[in-house]
LUMVEXLO-612710 format. One record per atom (N, C-alpha, C): residue in one letter; x, y, z. Coordinates in steps of 0.02 Angstrom, whole numbers, plus 50000, padded with zeros to 5 digits. Example, Ala and Ser with C-alpha at 12.3 -4.5 7.8 and 13.67 -1.06 7.14 Angstrom:
a506604971650390/a506154977550390/a506604983550390/s506424988850354/s506844994750357/s506455000250394/
***
This chain:
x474125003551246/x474725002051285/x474644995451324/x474064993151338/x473874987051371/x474114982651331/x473814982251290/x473774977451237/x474574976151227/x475004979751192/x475874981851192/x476114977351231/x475944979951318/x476184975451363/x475944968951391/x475404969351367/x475214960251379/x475514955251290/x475644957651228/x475984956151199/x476664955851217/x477054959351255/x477854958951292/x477724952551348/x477314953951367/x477404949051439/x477084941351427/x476744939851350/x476594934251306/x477204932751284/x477574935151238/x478344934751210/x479094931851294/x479034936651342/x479464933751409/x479104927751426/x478544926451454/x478234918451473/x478514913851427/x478234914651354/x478614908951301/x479374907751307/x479734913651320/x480404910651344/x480584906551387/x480134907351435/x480234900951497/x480774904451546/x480994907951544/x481624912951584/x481084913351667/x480594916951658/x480284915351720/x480374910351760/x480414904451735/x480184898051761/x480784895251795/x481384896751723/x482174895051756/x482324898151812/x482164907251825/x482314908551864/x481974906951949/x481374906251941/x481024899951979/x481344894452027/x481624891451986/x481734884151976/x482724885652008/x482904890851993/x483684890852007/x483634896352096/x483124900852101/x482954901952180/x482914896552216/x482384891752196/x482164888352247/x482804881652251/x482974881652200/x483804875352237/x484324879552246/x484334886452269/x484654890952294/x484274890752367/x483854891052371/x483454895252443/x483604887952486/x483434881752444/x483464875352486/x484394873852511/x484764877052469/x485444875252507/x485534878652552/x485344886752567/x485614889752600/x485114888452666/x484404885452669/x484424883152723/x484594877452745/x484764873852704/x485214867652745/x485874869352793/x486234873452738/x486634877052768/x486424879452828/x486204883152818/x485864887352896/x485604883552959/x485574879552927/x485134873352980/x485724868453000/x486334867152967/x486784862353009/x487214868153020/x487264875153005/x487624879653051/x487454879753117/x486634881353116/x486334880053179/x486304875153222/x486454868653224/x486554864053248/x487194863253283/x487814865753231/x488304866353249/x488514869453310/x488434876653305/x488284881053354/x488044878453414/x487434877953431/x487114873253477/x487704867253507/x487814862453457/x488494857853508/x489004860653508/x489234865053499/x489794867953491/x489844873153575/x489204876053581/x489124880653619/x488904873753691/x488524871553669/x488004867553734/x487364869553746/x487044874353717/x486684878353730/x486244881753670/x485664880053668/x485424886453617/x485004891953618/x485464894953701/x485414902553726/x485734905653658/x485294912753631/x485644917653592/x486164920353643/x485844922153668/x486524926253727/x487194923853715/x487064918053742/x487994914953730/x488344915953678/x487814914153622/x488094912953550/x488344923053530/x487924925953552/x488234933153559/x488874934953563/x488854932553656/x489444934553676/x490054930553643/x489864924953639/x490474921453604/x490684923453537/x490254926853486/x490414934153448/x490754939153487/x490434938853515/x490924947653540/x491654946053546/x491714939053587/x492404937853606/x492794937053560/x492574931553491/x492884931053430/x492994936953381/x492764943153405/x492974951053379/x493364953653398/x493374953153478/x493824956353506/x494304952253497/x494584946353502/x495284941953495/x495474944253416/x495014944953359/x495234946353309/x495444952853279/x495284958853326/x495214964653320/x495974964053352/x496344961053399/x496854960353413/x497624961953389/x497264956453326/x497724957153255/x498204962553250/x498814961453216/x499094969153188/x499354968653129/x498924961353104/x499104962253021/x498244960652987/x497924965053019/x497304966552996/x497324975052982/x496984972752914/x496824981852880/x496324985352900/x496414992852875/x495964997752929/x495404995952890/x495374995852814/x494494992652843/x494284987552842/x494654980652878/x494404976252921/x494214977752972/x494694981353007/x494794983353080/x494164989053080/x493894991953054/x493574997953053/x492834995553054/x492704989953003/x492104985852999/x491994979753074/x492414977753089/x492424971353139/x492104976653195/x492514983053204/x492384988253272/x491734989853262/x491634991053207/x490574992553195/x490304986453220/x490474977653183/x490164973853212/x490004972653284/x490454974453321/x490424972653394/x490034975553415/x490244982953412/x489584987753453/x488864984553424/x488864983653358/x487944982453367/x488094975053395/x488384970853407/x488254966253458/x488234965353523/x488614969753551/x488524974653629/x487814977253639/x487794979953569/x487044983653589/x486334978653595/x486454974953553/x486064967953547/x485924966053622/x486654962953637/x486524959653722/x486354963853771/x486474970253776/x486324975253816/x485674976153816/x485344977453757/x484554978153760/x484294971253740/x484564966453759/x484094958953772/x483604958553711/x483944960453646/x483644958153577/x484024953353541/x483864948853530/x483994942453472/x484104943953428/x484564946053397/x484794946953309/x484564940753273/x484574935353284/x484494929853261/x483794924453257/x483274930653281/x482724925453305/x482454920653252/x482394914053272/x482304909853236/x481624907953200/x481564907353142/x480844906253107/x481194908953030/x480544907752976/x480804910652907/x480664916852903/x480494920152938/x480464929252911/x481244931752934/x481734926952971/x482454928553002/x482674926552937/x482594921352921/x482744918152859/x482774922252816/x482164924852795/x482174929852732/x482424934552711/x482514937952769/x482764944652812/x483484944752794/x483794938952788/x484634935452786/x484834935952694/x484094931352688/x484394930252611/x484394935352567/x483874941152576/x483614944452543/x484214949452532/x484584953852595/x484894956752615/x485834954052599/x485764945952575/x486344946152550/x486104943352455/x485394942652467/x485444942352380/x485374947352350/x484974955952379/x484864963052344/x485554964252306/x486114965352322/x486614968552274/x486944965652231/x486894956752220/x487264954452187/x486744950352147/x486424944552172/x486004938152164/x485384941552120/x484954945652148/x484354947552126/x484554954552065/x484974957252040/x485094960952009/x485334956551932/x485764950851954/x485854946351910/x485294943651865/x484894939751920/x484354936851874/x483784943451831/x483724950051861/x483514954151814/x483734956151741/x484564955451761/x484904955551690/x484824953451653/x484754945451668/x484574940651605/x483884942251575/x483484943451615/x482894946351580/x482834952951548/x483114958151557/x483354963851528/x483774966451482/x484234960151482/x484654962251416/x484574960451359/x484104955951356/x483564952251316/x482984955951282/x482714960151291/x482094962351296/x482214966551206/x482704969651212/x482684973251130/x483324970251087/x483744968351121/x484274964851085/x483854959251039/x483694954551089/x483284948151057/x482814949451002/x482574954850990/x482154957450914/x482574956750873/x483194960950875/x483754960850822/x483964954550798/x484084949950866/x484284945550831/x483944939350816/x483244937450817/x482804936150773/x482594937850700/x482834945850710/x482504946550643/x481734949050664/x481424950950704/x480764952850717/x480614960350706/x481224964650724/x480954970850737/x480844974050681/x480954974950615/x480944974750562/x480054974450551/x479644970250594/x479174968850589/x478774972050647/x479024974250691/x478964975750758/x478724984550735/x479354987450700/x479434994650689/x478874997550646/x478604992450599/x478414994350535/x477444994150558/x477344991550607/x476704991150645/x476595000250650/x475845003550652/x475705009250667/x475575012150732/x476195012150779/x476355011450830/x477135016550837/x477055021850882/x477455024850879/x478075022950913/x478455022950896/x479335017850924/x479235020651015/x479075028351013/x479075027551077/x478685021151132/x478065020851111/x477505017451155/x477715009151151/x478175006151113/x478365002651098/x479125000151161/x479335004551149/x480085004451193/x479565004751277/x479225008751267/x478785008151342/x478675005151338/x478345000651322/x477744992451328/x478474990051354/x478844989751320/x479484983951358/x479624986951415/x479614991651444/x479984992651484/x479634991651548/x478794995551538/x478374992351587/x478384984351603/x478474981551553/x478614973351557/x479104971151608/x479704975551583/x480334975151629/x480224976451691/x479644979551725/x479604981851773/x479114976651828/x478744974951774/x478244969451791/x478384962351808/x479224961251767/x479734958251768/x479904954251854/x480254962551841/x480494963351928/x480134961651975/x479534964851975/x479334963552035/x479114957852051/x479104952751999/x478794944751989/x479444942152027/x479974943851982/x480644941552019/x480874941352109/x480774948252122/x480664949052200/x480174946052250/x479664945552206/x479144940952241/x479284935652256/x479524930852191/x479714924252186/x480224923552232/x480674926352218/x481094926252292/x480904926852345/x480484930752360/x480334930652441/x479654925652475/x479234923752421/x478894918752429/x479154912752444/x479634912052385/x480124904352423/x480394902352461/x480854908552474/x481224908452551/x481014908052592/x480384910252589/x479954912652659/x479694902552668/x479234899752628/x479014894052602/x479594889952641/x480174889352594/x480534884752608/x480844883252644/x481164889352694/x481414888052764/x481024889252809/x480284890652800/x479724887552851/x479744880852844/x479864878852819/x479714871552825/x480354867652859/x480844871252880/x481314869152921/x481494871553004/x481414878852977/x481324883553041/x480674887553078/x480114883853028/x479464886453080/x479324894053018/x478754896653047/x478394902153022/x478464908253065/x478654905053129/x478754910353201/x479244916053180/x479044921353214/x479544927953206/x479214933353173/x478914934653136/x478664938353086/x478454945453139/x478174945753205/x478154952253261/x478734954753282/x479484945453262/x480044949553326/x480344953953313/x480604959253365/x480804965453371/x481464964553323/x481704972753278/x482134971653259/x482484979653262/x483214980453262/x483234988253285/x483704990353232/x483384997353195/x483804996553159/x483835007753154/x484385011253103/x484365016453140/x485105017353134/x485385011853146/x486135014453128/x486555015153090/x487055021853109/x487405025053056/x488075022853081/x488655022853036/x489415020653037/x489665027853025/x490325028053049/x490695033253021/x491335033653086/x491975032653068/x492645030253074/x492715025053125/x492435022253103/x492255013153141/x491925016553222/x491625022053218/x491085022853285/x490325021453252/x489735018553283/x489085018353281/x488965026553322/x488625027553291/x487925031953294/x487325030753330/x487175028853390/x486675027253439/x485955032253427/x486045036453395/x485495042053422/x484975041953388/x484825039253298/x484245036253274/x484115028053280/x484475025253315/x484085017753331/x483525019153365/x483035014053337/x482505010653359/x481975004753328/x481745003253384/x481614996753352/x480794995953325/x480804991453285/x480314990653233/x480024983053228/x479504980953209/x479334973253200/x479614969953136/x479784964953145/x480374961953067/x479854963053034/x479004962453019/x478914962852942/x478964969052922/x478884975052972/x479364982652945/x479784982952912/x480274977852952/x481164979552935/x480984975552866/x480594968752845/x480574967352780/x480264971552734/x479864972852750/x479464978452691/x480044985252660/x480514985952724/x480984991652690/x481564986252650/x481504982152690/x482124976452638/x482014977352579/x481464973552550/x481114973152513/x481134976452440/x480794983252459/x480784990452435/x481444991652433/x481904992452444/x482654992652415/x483004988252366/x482824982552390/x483084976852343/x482494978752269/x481974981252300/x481564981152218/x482054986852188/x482194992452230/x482454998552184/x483084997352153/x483444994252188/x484074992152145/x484004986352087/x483544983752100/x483384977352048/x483084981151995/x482884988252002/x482474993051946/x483254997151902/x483324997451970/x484135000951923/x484624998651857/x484604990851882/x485014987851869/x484774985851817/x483974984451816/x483714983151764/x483614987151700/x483364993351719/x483734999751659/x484355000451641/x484855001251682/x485355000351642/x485534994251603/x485414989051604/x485294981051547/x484944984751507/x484424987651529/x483694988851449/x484064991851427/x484464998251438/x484955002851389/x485384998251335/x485734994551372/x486134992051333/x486004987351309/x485544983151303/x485064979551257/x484764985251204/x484744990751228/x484514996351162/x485224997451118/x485684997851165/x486405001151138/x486734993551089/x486634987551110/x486904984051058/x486404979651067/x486664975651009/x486194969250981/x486324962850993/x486744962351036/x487094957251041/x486824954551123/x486574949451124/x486034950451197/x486814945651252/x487044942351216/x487824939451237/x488214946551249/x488374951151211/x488804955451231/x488424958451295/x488034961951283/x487594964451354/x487584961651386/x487284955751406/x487544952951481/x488194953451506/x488774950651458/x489444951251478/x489564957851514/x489264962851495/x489454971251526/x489344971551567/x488804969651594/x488274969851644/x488574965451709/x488924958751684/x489174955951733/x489514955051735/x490174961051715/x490614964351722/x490584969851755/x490394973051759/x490204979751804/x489834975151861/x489544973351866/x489254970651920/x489644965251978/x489994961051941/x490554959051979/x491114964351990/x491414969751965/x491814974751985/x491684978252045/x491184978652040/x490494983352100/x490884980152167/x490784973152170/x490904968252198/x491334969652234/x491884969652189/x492664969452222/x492824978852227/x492584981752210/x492614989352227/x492394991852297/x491874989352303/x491544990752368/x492014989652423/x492384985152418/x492834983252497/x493554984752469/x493674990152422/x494294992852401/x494295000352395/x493865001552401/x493825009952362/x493835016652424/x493755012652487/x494095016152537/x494195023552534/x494645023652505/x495165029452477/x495135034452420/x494675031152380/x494415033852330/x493565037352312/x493805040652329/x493085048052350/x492555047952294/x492955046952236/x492565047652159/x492185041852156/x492525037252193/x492015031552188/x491355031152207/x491195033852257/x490435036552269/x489985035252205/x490105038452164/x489825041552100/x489725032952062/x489995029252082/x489845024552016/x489245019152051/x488905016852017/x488205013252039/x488225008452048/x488975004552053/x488794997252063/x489094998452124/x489375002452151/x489705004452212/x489035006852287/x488435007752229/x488015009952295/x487405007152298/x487424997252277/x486914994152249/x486754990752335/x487104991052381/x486944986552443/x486704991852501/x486134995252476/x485514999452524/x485364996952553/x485164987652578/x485074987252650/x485774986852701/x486234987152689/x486644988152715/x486624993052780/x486295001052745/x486365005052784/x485745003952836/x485154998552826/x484894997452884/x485064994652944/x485684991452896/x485884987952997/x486564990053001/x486884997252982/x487665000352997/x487934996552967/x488034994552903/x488414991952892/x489024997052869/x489564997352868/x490085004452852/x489905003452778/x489825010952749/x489985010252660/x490495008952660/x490585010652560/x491235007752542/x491305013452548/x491665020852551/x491785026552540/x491315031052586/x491755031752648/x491715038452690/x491305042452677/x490765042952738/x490045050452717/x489445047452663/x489555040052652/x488925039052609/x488375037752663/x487775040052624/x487175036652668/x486725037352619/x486195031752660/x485675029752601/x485395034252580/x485195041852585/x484875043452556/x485425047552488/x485955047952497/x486505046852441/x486355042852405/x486515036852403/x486685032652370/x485855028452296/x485505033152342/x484845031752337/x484715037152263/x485005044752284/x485235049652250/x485535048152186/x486115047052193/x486685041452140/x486385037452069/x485835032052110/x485565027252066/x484905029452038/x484635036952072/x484365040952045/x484375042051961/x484925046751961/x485325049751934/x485495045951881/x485935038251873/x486055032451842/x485275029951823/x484985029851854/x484195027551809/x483865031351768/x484025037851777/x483815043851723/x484095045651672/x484845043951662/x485035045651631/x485125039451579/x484925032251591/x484845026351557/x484325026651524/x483595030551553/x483045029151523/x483025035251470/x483295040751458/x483445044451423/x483705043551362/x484335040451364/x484785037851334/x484315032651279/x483955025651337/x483625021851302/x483125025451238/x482655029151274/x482285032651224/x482535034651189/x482915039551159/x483285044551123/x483575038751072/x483925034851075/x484285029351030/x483895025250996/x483385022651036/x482835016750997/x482335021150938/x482215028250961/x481645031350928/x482065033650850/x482825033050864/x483045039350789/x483505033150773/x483765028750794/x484205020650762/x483935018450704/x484375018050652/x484225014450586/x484135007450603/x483505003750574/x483554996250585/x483604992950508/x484224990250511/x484624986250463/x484394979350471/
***
């Protein structure tokens, strides 16, 4: 089986896909701290000051004037009312949401790249993985080896996995790297509180507490890997299910952009729970963020993609081991 998977993970290197994806983080990670860095500046002359406090309250105020509204929807209005309280709660207990250094940094990107950004670049590597035999022409050569189809479909998949976590790394090595070098290394002890639950635009006070950010990263982290695992089996399926490594991605980022626009629509729709691109933003529920659909919580949603990963890797096996190869 070693051998299997250091032949899979010889075959991904020669693609160079590693490298692109590499190479397209890090002139990703470098805009968004520029960004971040003439936001911050901004702020600062804008404010006079680069007290957090102010910049707080002057949140709070820009919630409450907007919460005002009466042609804002209930779940704007429902989400903005979550934001405030954890910013009340922020200034009240004299914690910095914002403390400055790259582990804040990371903390930011990571948490808005887990459900969309980092699930993407797994795809491309995943939908690839058995399609791309077919359409070479290899597997033919692949099958006929004395090697049982099962241990085979495993070697890839451990690959896929080995994949990931290269991917997550790479990401968080860079970010971390590259907006140190703008915002310092500082932060990595500062306090961060996290604990809260949403439910009809009230917070939940009674499991907050606070933790050191490389905590709160290590659970970041570990979520963004599990959804990046999810997301990645379901690609390996359908890299098993067709041959077409173009059609599979298209599915993939199709459902995945739907996810997208579902999440801040589905409100109303209870069944939605149930679908997995709907319950791909798990750090969310570390800092209250409201689900998309009433009564979720992470350890739901966690449940869900459970469920969707078992029933992909099932699927995968069962199809690759009894499939005629033409």
């Amino acid at each position: 089986m070693i051998k299997l998977v250091q032949n899979e993970m010889v075959k991904l290197v020669a693609r160079k896909r590693l490298i692109v994806i590499s190479i397209i983080v890090a002139i990703l990670v470098g805009l968004f701290t520029y960004a971040q860095y003439k936001q911050t500046i901004e702020q600062q002359e804008k404010l006079g000051t680069d007290d957090w406090r102010v910049a707080v309250q002057t949140r709070i105020i820009d919630l409450t004037n907007r919460l005002s509204s009466s042609r804002m929807s209930d779940d704007q209005r429902e989400r903005f009312q979550i934001t405030l309280q954890q910013q009340q709660y922020y200034l009240d207990h004299d914690i910095n949401p914002s403390e400055p250094g790259a582990p804040t940094f990371v903390k930011m990107f990571i948490e808005n790249a887990g459900p969309m950004f980092i699930p993407l670049l797994v795809m491309v590597i995943a939908s690839d993985l058995v399609s791309s035999e077919h359409s070479i022409g290899s597997i033919k050569l692949l099958l006929t080896r004395p090697v049982k189809r099962w241990r085979i479909l495993l070697s890839k998949y451990l690959t896929l996995l080995l994949a990931i976590s290269l991917i997550v790394a790479i990401v968080g090595i860079l970010s971390f790297v590259i907006s140190g070098l703008v915002f310092g290394y500082k932060g990595i002890n500062a306090p961060v509180i996290t604990g809260f639950s949403a439910a009809n635009g009230e917070l939940d006070f009674s499991n907050v507490k606070m933790i050191s950010q490389w905590e709160f990263l290590l659970m970041d982290f570990g979520l963004v890997w599990f959804v990046a695992v999810v997301v990645g089996t379901l690609s390996f399926m359908i890299s098993v299910l067709i041959r077409s490594t173009a059609a599979g991605m298209g599915i993939m980022l199709a459902a995945l952009i739907s996810g997208s626009i579902l999440s801040s629509m589905v409100s109303s729709w209870d069944s939605a729970k149930y679908l997995f691109m709907v319950n791909l933003n798990l750090t969310g529920y570390l800092n209250g963020v409201a689900p998309p659909v009433e009564g979720m919580t992470l350890l739901f949603s966690i449940a869900v993609l459970l469920l969707w990963w078992l029933i992909a890797i099932i699927i995968s096996f069962l199809v690759f081991t009894r499939q005629d190869v033409y």
